[in-house]
C-alpha positions as CSV (number, residue, x, y, z in Angstrom):
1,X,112.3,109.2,94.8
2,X,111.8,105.8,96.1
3,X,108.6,103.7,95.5
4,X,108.2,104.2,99.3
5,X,108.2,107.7,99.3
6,X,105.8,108.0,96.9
7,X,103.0,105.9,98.0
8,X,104.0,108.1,101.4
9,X,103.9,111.3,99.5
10,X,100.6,110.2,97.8
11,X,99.0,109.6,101.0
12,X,100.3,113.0,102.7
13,X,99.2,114.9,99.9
14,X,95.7,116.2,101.0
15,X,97.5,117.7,104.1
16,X,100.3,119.3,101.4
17,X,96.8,120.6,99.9
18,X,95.7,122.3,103.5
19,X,98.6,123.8,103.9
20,X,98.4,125.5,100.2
21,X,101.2,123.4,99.3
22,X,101.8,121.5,95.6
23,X,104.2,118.3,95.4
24,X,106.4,117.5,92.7
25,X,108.7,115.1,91.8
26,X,112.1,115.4,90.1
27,X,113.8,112.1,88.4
28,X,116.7,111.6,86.3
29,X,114.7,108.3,84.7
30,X,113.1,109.1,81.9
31,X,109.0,110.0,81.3
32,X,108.3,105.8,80.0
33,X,109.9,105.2,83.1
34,X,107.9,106.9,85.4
35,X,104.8,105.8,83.8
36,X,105.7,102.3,83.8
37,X,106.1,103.0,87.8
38,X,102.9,104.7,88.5
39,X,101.0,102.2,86.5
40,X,102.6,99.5,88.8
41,X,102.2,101.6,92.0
42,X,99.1,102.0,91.0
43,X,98.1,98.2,90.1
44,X,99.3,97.2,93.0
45,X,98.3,99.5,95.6
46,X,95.5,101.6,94.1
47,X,97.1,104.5,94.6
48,X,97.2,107.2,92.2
49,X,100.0,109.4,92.2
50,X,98.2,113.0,92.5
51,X,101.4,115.3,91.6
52,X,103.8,115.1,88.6
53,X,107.1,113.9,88.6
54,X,109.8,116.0,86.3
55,X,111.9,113.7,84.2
56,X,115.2,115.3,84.1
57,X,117.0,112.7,81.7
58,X,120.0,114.9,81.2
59,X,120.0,116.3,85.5
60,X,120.4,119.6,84.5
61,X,117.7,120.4,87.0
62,X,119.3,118.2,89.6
63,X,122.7,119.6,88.6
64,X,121.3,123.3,89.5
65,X,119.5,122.6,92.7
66,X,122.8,120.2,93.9
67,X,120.9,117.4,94.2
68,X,123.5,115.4,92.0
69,X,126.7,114.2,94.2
70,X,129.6,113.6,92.6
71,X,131.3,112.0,95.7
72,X,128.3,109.4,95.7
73,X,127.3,108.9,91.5
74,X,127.9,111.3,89.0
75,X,124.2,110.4,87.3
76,X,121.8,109.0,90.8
77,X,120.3,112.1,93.1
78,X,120.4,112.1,96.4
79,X,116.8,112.7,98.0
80,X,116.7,116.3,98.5
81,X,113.6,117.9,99.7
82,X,113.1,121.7,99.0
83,X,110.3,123.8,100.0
84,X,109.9,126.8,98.3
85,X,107.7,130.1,99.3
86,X,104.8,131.4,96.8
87,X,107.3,134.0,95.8
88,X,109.8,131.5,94.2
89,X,112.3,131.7,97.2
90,X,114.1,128.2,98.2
91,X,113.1,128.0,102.2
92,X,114.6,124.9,103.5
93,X,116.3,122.0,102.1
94,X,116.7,118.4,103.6
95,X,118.8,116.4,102.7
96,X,118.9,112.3,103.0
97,X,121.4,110.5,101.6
98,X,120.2,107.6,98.5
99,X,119.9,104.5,101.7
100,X,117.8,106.8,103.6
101,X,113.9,107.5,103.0
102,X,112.4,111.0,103.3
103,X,110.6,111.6,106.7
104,X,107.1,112.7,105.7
105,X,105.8,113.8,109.5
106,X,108.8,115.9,109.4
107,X,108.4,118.1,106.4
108,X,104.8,118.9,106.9
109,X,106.4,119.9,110.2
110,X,109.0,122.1,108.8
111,X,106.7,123.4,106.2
112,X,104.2,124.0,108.9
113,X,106.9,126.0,111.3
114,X,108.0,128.0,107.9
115,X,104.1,129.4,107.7
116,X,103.4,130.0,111.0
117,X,106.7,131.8,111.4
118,X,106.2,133.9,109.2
119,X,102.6,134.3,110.3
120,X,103.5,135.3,113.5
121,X,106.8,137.3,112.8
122,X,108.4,134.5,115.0
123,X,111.0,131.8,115.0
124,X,110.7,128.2,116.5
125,X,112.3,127.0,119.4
126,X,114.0,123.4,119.0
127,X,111.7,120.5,118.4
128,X,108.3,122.8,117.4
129,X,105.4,120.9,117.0
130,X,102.2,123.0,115.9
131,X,100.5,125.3,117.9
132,X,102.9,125.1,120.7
133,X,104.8,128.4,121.7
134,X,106.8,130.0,119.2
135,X,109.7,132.7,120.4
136,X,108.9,136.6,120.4
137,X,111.7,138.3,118.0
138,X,113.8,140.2,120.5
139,X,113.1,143.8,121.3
140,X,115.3,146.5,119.3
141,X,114.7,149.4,121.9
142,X,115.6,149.3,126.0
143,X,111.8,150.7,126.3
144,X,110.9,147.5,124.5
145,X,113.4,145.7,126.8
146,X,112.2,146.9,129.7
147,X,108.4,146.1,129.1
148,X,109.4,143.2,127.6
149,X,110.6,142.1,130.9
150,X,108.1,143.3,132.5
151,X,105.8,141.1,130.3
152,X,107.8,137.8,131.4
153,X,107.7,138.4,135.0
154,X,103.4,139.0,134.5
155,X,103.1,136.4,132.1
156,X,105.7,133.8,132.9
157,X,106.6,133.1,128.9
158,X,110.7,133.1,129.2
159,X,113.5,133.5,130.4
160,X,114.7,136.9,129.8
161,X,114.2,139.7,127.3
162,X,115.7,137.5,124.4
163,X,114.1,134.7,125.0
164,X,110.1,134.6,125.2
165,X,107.4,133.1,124.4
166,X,103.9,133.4,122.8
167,X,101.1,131.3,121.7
168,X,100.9,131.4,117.6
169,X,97.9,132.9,115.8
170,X,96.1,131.3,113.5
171,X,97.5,127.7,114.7
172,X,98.4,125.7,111.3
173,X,98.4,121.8,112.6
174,X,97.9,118.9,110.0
175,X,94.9,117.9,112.4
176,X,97.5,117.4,114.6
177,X,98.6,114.2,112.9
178,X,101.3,112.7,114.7
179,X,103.9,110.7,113.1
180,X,102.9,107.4,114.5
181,X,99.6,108.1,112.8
182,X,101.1,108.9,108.9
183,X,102.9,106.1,109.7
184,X,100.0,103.8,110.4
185,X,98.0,105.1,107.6
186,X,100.9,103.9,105.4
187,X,100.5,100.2,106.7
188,X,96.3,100.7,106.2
189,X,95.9,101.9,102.9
């Protein structure tokens, strides 16, 4: 993790929080090391790192989630992101390569999509943002075809039977927090 990313990370966190979600970090550096770099993040911004960061000297860890490439270092991760459900399952993973920073706006986004998926029983069309329209799972009957078409031509929410439309339940939005805003907050603080 970058120096960036962290002050980022830092800042994000008490959205991480609203959606039930805990941060941590994973370095190969050792535990001096990442003292040494909160102290300085810290004396320098003010900003106390409020998650822990895993040193992984030897990258066993790294080595067992792939986060190690050998085509890029043999001992330097590349800046994996994986969010993973209350039941220990591995639900997405974004990868950036070791030049590019993580996009903060866009994991609470994905995160957010994962939990209101599965809130709804729905899956997100491309470019979701929360509390737009997610897509109805597709009927498994020709009854539920049928009325399902029937819904779309009362309703106007799709296309056709496979693909339609409905407003999400229990709308999970960071306060709606676009990424120009994160971004700005990063310059502020």
């Amino acid at each position: 993790m970058c120096t960036t990313e962290i002050i980022a990370l830092s800042k994000a966190n008490p959205y991480f929080e609203r959606l039930n979600t805990s941060l941590i970090g994973l370095s190969v550096d050792s535990n001096s090391s990442h003292l040494a770099w909160l102290y300085d993040i810290y004396l320098k911004t003010g900003i106390k790192v409020p998650f822990p960061i895993i040193a992984d000297r030897n990258g066993n860890i790294a080595r067992k989630y792939g986060m190690i490439s050998n085509d890029v270092s043999t001992t330097e991760t590349v800046r994996n992101v994986f969010i993973i459900d209350d039941k220990g399952i591995v639900r997405l993973i974004l990868i950036y390569p070791m030049n590019v920073g993580r996009s903060i706006p866009e994991i609470l986004r994905a995160l957010t999509a994962l939990q209101v998926a599965d809130s709804n029983k729905a899956s997100m069309p491309a470019n979701w943002t929360p509390c737009e329209p997610v897509i109805l799972p597709p009927p498994q009957t020709f009854t539920e075809l049928e009325s399902r078409n029937n819904q779309i031509e009362k309703d106007r929410n799709g296309m056709a039977w496979y693909l339609s439309f409905k407003t999400p339940k229990d709308c999970k939005s960071v306060e709606n927090r676009t990424s120009k805003q994160l971004k700005e907050g990063e310059k502020t603080n």
